[in-house]
C-alpha positions as CSV (number, residue, x, y, z in Angstrom):
1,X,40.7,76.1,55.2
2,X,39.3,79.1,53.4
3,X,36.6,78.9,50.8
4,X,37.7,78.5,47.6
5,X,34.6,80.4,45.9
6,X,36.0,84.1,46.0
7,X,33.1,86.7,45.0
8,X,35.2,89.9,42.9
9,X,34.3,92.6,41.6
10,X,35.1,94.2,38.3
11,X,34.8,96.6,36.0
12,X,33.1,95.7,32.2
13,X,35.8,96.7,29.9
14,X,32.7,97.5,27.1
15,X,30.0,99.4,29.3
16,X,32.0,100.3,32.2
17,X,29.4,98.7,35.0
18,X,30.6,96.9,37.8
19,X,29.6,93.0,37.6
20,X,30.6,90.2,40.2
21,X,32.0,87.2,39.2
22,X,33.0,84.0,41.0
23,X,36.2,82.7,41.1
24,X,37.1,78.6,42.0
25,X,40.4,79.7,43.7
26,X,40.9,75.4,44.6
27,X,41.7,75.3,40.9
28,X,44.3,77.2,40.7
29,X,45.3,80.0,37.9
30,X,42.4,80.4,34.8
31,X,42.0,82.0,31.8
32,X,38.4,82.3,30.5
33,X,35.7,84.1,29.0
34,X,32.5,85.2,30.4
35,X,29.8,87.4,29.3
36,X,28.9,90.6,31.1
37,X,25.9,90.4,33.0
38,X,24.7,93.7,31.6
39,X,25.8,94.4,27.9
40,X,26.4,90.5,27.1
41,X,29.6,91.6,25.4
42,X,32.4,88.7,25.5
43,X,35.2,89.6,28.8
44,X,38.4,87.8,29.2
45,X,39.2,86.7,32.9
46,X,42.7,86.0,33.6
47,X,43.8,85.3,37.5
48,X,46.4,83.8,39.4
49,X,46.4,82.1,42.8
50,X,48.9,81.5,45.1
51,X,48.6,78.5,47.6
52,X,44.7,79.4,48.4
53,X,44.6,83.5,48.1
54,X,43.8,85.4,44.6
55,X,47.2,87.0,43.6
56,X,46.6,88.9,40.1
57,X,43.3,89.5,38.0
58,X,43.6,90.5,34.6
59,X,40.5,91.9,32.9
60,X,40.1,92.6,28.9
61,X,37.9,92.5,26.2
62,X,37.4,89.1,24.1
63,X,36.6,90.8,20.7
């Protein structure tokens, strides 16, 4: 079985730096906000998963 704990990385949609998050891929699909590591603005972390593999993340502002 593969981990479940993916390490991404994305682009913040307020300051533009790259930031890694953690995803729980054994959970399935979530939808959540989390603050950017650098600028501590609000981001909005939407991703699918299918069976045990990340299959879509959507990244956007929470403002």
């Amino acid at each position: 079985m593969n981990d479940p704990l993916q390490v991404q990385s994305i682009g913040c949609p307020f300051c533009g730096e790259s930031i890694d998050i953690v995803l729980d891929l054994s959970a399935g699909g979530q939808d959540y906000i989390e603050d950017c590591q650098v600028c501590c603005q609000p981001i909005q972390i939407r991703f699918e998963v299918a069976g045990d593999r990340l299959n879509g993340i959507h990244i956007d502002r929470a403002d």
